[in-house]
Rosetta silent file (secondary structure, phi, psi, omega in degrees, C-alpha in Angstrom):
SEQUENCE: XXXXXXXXXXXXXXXXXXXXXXXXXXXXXXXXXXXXXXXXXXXXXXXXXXXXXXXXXXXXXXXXXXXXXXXXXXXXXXXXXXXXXXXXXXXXXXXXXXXXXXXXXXXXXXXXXXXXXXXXXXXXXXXXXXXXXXXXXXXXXX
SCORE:     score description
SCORE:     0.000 S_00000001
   1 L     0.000  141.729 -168.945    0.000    0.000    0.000 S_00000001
   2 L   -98.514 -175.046 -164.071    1.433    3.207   -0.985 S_00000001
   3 H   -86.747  -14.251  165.145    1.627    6.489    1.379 S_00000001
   4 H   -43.669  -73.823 -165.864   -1.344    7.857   -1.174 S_00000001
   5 H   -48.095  -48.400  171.557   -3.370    4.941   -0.405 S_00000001
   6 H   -56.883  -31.815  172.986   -2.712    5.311    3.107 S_00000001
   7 H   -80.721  -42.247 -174.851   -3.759    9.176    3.793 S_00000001
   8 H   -59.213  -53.478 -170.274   -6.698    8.287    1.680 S_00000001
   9 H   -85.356  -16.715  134.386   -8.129    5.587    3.725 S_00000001
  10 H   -44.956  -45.903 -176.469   -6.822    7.672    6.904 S_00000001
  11 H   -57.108  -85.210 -179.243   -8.860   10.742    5.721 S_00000001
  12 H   -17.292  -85.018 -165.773  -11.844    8.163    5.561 S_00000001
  13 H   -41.951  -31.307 -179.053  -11.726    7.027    8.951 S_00000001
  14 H   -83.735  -40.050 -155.592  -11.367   10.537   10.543 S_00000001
  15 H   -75.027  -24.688 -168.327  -14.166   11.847    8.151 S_00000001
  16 H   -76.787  -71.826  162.876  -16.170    8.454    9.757 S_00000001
  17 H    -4.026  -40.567 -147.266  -14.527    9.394   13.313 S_00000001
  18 L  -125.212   -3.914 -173.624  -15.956   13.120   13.059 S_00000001
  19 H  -109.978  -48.019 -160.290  -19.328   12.150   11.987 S_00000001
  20 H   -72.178  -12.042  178.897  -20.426    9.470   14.852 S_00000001
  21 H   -82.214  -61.174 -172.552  -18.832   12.756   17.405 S_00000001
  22 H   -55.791  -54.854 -169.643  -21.173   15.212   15.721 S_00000001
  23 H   -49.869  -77.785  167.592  -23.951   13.053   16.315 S_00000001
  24 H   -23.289  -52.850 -157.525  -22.830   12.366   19.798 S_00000001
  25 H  -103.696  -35.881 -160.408  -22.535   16.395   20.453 S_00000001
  26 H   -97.883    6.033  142.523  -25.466   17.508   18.452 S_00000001
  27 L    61.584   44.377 -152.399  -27.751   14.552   20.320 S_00000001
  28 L  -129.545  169.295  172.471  -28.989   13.547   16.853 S_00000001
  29 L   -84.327  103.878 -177.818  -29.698   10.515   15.114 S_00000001
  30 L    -0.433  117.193  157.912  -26.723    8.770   12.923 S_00000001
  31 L  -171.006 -176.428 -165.155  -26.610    9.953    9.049 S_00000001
  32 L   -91.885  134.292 -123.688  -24.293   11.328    6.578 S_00000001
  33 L  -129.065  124.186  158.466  -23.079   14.891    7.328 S_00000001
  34 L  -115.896  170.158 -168.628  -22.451   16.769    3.807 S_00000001
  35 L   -90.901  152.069  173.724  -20.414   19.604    3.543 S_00000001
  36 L    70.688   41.511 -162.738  -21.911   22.767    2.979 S_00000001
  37 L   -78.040  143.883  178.369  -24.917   21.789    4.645 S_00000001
  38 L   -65.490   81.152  173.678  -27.305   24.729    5.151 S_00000001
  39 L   -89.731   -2.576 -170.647  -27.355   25.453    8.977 S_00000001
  40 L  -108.233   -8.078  156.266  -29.218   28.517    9.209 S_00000001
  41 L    10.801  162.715  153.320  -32.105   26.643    7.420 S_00000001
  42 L   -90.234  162.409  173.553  -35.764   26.538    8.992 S_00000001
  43 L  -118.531  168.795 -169.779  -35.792   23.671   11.050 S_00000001
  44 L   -84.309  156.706 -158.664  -38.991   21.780   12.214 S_00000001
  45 L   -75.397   90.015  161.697  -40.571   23.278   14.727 S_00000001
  46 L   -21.528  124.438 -172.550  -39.426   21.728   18.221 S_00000001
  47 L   -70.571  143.691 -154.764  -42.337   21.135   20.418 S_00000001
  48 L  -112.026  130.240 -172.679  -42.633   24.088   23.135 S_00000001
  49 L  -114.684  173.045  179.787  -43.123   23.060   27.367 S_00000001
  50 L   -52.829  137.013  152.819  -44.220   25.003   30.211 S_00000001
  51 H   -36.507  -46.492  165.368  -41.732   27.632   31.664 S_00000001
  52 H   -66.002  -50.359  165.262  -42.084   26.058   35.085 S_00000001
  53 H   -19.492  -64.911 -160.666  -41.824   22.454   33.748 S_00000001
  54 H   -70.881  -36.275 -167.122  -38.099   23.528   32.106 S_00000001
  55 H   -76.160  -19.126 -174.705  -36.891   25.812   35.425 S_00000001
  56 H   -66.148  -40.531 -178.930  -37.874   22.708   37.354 S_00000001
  57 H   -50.804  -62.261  157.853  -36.403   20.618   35.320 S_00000001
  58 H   -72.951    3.601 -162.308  -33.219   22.432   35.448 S_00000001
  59 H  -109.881  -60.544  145.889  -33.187   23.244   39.186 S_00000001
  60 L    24.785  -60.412 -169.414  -33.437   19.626   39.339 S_00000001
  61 L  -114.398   -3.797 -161.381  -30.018   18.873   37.333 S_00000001
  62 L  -103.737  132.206 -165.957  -27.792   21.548   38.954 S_00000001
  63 L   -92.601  -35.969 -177.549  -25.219   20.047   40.888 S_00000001
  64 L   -62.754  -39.671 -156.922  -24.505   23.344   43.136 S_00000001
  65 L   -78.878  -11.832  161.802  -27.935   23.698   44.025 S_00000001
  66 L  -107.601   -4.462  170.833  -27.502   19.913   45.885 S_00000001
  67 L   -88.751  -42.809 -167.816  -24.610   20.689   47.293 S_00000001
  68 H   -54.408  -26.106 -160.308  -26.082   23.957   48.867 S_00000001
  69 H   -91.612  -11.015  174.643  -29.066   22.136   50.247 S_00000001
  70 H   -66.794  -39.708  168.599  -26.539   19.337   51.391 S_00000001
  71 H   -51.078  -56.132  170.360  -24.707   22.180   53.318 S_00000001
  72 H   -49.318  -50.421 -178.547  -27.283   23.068   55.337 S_00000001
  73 H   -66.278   -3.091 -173.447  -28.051   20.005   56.359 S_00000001
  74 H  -102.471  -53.921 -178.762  -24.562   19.327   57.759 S_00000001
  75 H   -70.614   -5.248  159.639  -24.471   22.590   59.390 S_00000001
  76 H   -37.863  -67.197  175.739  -27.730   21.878   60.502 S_00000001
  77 H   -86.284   -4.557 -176.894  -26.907   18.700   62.133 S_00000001
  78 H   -96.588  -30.409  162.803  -23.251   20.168   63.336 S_00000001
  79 H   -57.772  -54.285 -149.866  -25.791   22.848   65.264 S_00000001
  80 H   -79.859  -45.056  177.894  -27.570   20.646   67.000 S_00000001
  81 H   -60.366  -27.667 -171.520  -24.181   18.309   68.122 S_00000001
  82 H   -88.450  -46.591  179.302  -22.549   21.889   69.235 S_00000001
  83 H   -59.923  -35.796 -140.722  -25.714   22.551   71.278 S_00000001
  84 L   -88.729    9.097  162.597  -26.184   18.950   72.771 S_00000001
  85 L   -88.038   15.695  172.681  -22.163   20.037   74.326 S_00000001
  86 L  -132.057   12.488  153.702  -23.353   21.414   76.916 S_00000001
  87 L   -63.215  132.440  168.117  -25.212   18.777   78.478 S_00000001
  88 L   -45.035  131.547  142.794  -23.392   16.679   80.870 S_00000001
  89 L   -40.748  144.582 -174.006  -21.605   13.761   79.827 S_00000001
  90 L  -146.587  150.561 -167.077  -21.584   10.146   80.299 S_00000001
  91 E  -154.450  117.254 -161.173  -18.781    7.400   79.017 S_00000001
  92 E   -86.062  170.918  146.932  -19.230    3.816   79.282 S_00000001
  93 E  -153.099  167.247  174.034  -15.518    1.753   79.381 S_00000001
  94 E  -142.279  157.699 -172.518  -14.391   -2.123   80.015 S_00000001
  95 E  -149.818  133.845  175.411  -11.052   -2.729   80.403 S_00000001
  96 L  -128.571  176.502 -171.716  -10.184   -6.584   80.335 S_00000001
  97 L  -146.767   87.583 -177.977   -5.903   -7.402   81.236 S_00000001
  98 E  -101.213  112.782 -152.030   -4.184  -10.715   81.107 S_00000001
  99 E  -154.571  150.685  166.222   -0.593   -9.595   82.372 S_00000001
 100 L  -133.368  141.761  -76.969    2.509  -11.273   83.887 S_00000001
 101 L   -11.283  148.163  165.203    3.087   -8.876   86.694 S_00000001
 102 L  -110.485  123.808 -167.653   -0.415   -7.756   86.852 S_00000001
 103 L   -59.554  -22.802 -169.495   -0.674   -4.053   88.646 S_00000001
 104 L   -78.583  -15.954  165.643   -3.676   -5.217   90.771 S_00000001
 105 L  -103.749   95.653  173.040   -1.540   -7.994   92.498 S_00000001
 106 L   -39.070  113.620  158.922    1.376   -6.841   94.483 S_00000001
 107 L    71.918   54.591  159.012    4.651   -9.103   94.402 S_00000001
 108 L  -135.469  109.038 -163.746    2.958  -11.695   92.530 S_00000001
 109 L  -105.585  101.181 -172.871    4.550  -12.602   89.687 S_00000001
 110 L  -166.287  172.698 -171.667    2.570  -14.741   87.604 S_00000001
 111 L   -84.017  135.133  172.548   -0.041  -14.353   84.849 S_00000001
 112 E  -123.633  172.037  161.897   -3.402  -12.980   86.559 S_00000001
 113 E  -129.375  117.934  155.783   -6.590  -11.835   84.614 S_00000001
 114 L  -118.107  158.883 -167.147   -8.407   -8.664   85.212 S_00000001
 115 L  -130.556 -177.034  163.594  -11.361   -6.829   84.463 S_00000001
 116 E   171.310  153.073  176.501  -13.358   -3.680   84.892 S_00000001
 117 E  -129.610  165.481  169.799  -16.356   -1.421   84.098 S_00000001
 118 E  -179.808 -157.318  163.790  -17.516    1.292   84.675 S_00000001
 119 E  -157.571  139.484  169.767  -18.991    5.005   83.783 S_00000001
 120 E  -102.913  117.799 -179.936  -17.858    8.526   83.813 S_00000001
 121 L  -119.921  140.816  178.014  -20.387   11.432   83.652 S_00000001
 122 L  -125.920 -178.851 -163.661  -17.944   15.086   83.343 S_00000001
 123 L  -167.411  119.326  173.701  -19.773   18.150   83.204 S_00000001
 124 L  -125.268  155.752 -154.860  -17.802   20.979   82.073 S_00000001
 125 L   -89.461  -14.992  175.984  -19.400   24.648   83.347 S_00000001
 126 L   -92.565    6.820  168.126  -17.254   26.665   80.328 S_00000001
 127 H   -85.245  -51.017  173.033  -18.681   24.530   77.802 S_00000001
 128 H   -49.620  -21.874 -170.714  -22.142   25.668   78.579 S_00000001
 129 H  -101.993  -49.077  176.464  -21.204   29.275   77.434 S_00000001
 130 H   -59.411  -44.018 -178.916  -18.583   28.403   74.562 S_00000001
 131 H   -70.910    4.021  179.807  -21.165   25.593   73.021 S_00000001
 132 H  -103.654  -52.768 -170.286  -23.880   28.290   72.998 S_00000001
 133 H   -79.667  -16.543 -167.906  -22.255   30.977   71.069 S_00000001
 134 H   -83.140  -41.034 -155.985  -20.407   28.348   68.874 S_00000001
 135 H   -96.793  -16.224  170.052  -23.771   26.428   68.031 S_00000001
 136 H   -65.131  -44.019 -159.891  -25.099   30.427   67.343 S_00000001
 137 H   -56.414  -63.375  174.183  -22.124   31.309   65.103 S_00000001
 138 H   -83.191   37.679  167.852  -23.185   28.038   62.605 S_00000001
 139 H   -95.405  -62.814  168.551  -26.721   28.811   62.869 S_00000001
 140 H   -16.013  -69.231 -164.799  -25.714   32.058   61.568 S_00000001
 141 L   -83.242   -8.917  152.810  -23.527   30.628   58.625 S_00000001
 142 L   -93.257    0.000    0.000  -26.458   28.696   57.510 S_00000001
């Protein structure tokens, strides 16, 4: 095959190449594209929907417009956790130990097992004032 032959049937493929992509961006049905095609043409008349129908439609598809309403809801729920700090606390724990020395047996050196539970409630009295203005501040900022 000569370099003739070769550019020719290259040309072809990109001219093939460039037609299924117009289709693809112009959201049209497959056909044969000719040059000097008449674009300012009339074209058949598109069928015409309601003004609300289309802004819904587009409010809908807008990706900012779900983030914003996502935002709220996180600062929303980040109020309500910043509020709910100034309620005491309470903190469950278990602790289990299998130890050679074990601290709960004095001078006994051998494997012991130990365990414990228990709960912690803290309370802290500068939390009540900081978690109030803090839980205002992103109320605000929504």
């Amino acid at each position: 095959m000569g370099a003739t032959e070769a550019g020719l049937v290259s040309a072809q493929s990109f001219r093939q190449l460039a037609e299924e992509h117009l289709t693809v961006i112009m959201d049209s049905a497959p056909r044969e594209f000719v040059i000097g095609e008449d674009v300012l043409s009339e074209r058949s008349p598109v069928p015409l929907e309601l003004l609300s129908t289309l802004v819904e439609r587009a409010n809908a598809n807008r990706n900012e417009l779900k983030a914003l309403d996502r935002t709220v809801d996180a600062l929303r729920r980040a109020e309500a956790v910043t509020h709910k700090g100034q309620l005491p606390r309470i903190d469950g724990f278990a602790d289990y130990t299998y130890a050679n020395p074990n601290q709960r047996y004095l001078f006994v050196y051998d494997w012991k097992r130990t365990w414990d539970v228990g709960l912690a409630a803290t309370w802290n009295i500068n939390e009540i004032f900081t978690n109030g203005s803090a839980a205002n501040e992103i109320a605000a900022k929504r």
